[in-house]
N, C-alpha and C positions, 0 to 999 in steps of 0.2 A: 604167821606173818602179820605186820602190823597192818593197820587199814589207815593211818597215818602215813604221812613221810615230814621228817621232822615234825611232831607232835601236832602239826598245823594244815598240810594241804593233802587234797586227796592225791592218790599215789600218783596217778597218770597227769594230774597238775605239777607234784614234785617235782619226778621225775622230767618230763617239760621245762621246768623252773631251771633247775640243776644241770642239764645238757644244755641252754642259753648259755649261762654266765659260765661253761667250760669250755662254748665257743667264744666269749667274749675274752676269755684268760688267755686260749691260743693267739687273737688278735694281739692282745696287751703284749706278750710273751715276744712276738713276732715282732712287733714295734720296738722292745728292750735289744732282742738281738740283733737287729738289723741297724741298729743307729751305729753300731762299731766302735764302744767303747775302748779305751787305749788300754785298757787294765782286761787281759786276757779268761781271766777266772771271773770276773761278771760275765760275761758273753758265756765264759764255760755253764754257769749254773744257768742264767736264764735260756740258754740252749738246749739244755737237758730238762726246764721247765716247758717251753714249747713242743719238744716230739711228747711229751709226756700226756699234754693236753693236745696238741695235736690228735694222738692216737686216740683218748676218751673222745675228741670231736668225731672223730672218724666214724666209731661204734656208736656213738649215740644219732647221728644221719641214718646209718644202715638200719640201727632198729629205729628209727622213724618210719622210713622207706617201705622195711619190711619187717613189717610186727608180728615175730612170730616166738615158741617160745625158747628156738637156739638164737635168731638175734639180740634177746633179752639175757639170756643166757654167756652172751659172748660181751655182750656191753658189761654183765657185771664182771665180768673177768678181764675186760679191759682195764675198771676201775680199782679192781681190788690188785691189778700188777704193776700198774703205772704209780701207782700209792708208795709204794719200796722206790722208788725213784724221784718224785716228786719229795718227800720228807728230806732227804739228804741235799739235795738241790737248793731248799727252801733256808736248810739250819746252814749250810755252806755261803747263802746270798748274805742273810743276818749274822753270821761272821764277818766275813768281808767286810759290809757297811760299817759294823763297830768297832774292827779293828782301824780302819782305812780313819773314818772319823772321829774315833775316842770316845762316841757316846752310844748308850743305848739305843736302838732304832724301835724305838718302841710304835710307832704306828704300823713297822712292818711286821713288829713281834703281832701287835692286835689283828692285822689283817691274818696273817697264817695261821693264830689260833682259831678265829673263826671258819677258813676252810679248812683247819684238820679238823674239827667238830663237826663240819658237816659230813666229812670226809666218814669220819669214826659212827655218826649219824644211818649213813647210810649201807654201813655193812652191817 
């Protein structure tokens, strides 16, 4: 096992690091679905991007709570199943946006490569 998390912080900082910003994704996610866009397949993908990080928020509190080594065990297996779901979600949004506006959405392509990297990072 590495002693790293991403080549850079110690594990129990990563990890830390990386359950933050997958409670801040549920927030964002939560805010996309909830504003009620009229175009029904946005709400579908960012719907299916909030239970997704919904659920990784969920496991990564529990092994906050209770650090033990089935709730670390259960947090990784939340991430590595919501991952199959999340992927489809993400290349379905980046459709949408470049069909719907004609152009590349390339800040969105940049942001998702970044969390599939971290993503791919961490298993």
């Amino acid at each position: 096992m590495a002693d790293k998390y991403c080549f850079i912080y110690p594990l129990q900082t990563g990890m830390s690091f990386i359950g933050w910003l997958q409670t801040l994704a549920m927030i964002y996610f939560a805010a996309l679905t909830l504003k009620m866009d009229s175009y029904w397949a946005y709400r579908l993908c960012d719907s299916l991007a909030l239970a997704c990080y919904g659920i990784r928020t969920v496991y990564f509190w529990l092994m906050v709570c209770n650090e033990n080594a089935s709730t670390i065990l259960d947090y990784y297996k939340a991430m590595k199943w919501t991952w199959y779901i999340v992927f489809p979600a993400a290349l379905g949004s980046m459709t949408l946006y470049g069909l719907e506006w004609q152009v590349m959405p390339y800040w969105e392509m940049i942001f998702w490569s970044i969390v599939f990297t971290t993503n791919w990072l961490h298993f």
